[in-house]
C-alpha positions, 0 to 999 in steps of 0.5 A: 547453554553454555555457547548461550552464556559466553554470547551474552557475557561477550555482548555485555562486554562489548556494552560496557565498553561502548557505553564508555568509549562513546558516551556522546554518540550513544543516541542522537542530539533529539534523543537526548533533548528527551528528559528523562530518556527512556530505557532500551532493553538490554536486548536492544542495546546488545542490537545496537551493538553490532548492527551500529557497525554492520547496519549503521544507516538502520540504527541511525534511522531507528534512532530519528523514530519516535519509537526510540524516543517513548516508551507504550506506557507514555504513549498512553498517558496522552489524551486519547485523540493525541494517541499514535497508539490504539491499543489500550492494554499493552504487556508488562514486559514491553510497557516501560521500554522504547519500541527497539529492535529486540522489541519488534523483532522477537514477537510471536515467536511460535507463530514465525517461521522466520523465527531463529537464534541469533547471537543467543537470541530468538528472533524473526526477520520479518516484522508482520502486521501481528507483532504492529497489532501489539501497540497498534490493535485497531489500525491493524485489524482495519487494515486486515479487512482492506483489499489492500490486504487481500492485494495478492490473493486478489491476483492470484486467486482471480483467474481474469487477473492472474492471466492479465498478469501472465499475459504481460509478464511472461517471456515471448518466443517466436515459433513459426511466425506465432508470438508463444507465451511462456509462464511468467518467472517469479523473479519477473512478477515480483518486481513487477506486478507482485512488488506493489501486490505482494508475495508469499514469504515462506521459509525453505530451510536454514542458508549460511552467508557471510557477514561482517561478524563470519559466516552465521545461519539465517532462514532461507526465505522464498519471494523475498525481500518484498513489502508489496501492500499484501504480502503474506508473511511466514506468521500467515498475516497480510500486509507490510506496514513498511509499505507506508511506513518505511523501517527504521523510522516508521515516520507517519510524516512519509506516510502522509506524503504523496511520493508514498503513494506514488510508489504504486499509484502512477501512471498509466494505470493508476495515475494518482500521483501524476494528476496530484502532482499538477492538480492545483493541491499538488501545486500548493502540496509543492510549493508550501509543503516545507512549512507545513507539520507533518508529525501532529495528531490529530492532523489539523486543516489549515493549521498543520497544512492548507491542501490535502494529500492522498493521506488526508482524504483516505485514511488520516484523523483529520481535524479543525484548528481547534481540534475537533475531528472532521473524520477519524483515522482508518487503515482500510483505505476503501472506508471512505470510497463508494466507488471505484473509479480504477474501472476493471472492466467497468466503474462499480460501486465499491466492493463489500469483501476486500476478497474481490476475488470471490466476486462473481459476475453473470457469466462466472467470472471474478469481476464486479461487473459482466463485459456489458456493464451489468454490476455484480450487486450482490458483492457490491455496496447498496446506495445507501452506503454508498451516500454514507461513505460519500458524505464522510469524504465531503467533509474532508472537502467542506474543511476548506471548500464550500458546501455548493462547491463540494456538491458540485464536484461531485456531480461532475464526478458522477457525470465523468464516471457515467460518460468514460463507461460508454466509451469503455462499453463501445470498445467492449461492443467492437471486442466481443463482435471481433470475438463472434466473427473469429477476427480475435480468440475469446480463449485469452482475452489479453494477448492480441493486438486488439484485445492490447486495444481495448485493455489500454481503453479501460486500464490506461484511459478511462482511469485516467479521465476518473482520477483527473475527475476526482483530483482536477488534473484537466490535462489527464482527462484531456489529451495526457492519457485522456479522451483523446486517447479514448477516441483514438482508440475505439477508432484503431480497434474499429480500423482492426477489425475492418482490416481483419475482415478484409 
């Protein structure tokens, strides 16, 4: 108790000092264009204290955010479609002060494993999707529902994955002329597979290190640091909401940006930001991008940009130049999709569960489909979501383009679903004959050269042809990871199997 005493008296004198000292670089020039400003709790100010020294690109970062410049109660004396807010009832404690350090940090502190005394305070080190629910109730519990959260369990909890993941992760060794795969490190799936899909946080115990204030005790933390879209945190929740939303600004400008994405969805799996990028909205995005406002809500075709990003088309409230709402805002980044052309094996309608791993197939497995084609429909949604979900995302289209136009592109759309699932099914027919006649073992569908063969069929190229589909990348569907490649390679694996056969 009395260390306690002494910190705090030792803080605030260091407060009163640097309050005096530096009165003019307390807070940032658009801080103080805010009249009148709002209060920081005397908790956070303690924070800036220190962390201006140790971490000053943090602070300097918190002190750009809209988080530094309100307060949750001014938040919600906007109109309600202006709101960066959802949550309608906020605690007395945190209504009057700006979103700070001690504010996020000090959240649901018996649900923390991370939680720990700090310089006499009581804090986590990872703020979770929980402690974000606090203000942002609705896009957290969209989110919690998402297979974006579920993105970990969905690799891990799904044996077909889980060995893709193993099979190209681990260390090889060659022992008589055989290729031997060890298992995969965790260092080596954590910044690999598991740095887009997150890991599991878990606290071992207590560690010391050195620091700029002497040596201090924090928790040890397993798999960390991460910000994977599914992290499971030490409070049990899903998610880092830094994934998109970078700390210590938390911009939504970055988050309605495509280099967001592109942290995960490139090439040559995902290969989103890639055919964006020379699609005709990406050349427009590029060339125009400086002039458009990033930061308004409700987000206005037209007005506030003239092309769409990844941010508009899946999860942003989007509006007329007279703010009437095209299609409200959502943080389950499938709600608008109603199919997935990421084909595992085969396109499919999009799941109902963001726990895609208790999808079960006809021959047991945890996919949406069997290795013939044939959907998992149980697990899937029925045509008439399908419609629902579709119409909603042309009315993101209808804002700038026709109706007939709309239509149109996706009935192309369709049609290049439909023809990249033969080419991958024609590749699947050569596999499971390779697979009858002992040319490859079925035992693990993922670790020979002709098995390479048919995962690049549907993994690299068919996805590729998709997204172009669905972004106008043509150069992506043609020769850049596009047919092309889906008809060299069913030929290289029709060649394989003939040589093998001799």
């Amino acid at each position: 108790m009395i260390k306690q005493i002494f910190i705090h008296a030792f803080c605030l004198t260091l407060l009163f000092v640097y309050t005096f000292a530096y009165p003019s670089k307390t807070f940032s020039d658009e801080r103080k264009a805010i009249s009148p400003p709002p209060d920081l709790s005397e908790q956070t100010q303690v924070c800036i204290i220190c962390h201006k020294n140790y971490t000053p690109g943090i602070v300097e970062d918190w002190l750009r955010s809209r988080h530094s410049k309100t307060t949750p109660e001014r938040a919600l004396k906007k109109p309600a479609l202006e709101r960066r807010i959802s949550s309608e009832i906020i605690p007395e404690s945190l209504q009057t002060v700006a979103v700070g350090c001690y504010e996020c940090h000090s959240q649901n502190p018996s649900a923390h494993k991370d939680n720990f005394e700090h310089f006499g305070f009581k804090i986590n080190v990872i703020v979770s999707p929980n402690d974000c629910k606090i203000c942002h109730s609705a896009e957290a519990d969209q989110y919690s529902v998402s297979k974006k959260a579920y993105a970990l369990d969905n690799l891990q909890k799904n044996p077909q994955y889980h060995s893709l993941v193993e099979a190209i992760v681990s260390t090889k060794e060659i022992q008589d002329d055989k290729i031997i795969h060890l298992n995969a490190s965790d260092s080596a799936k954590a910044e690999s597979c598991y740095a887009c899909h997150g890991t599991r946080v878990t606290v071992l115990g207590m560690k010391k290190i050195s620091s700029g204030m002497g040596d201090i005790y924090v928790p040890d933390l397993t798999n960390w640091p991460n910000q994977g879209v599914g992290r499971i945190n030490p409070d049990e929740s899903r998610g880092s909401c830094t994934s998109c939303h970078p700390r210590h600004s938390f911009s939504i400008e970055i988050a309605r940006k495509p280099y967001t994405c592109s942290q995960c969805h490139i090439e040559p799996d995902v290969p989103a930001f890639n055919i964006y990028h020379e699609s005709k909205h990406g050349n427009i995005f590029s060339s125009n991008q400086h002039e458009w406002n990033w930061n308004n809500v409700p987000w206005r075709v037209g007005k506030d940009f003239q092309a769409p990003t990844c941010a508009t088309c899946h999860n942003s409230l989007i509006a007329t130049p007279d703010s009437k709402v095209i299609v409200p805002r959502t943080h389950d980044f499938g709600a608008r999709l109603w199919v997935r052309i990421f084909g595992l094996i085969y396109s499919h309608p999009q799941p109902k569960d963001g726990r895609t791993y208790s999808i079960k197939n006809k021959e047991g497995q945890s996919l949406p489909t069997s290795l013939t084609g044939e959907l998992a429909s149980e697990y899937l949604i029925d045509e008439n979501e399908q419609m629902r979900r579709q119409t909603e995302m042309k009315k993101v289209c209808q804002g700038c383009h026709s109706t007939d136009w709309a239509n149109k592109h996706f009935d192309r759309l369709n049609d290049t679903i439909v023809e990249t699932d033969k080419m991958v099914s024609s590749a699947t027919q050569l596999l499971l004959k390779a697979w009858k006649e002992g040319l490859a073992d079925a035992s693990n569908p993922f670790d020979e050269e002709i098995e390479h063969l048919w995962i690049r069929q549907w993994l690299f190229y068919a996805n590729s042809v998709r997204y172009a589909s669905a972004m106008e990348g043509p150069d992506y569907a043609a020769f850049k990871n596009g047919w092309w490649e889906l008809t060299t390679t069913l030929n290289k694996i029709r060649d394989l199997i003939q040589t093998k056969r001799k």
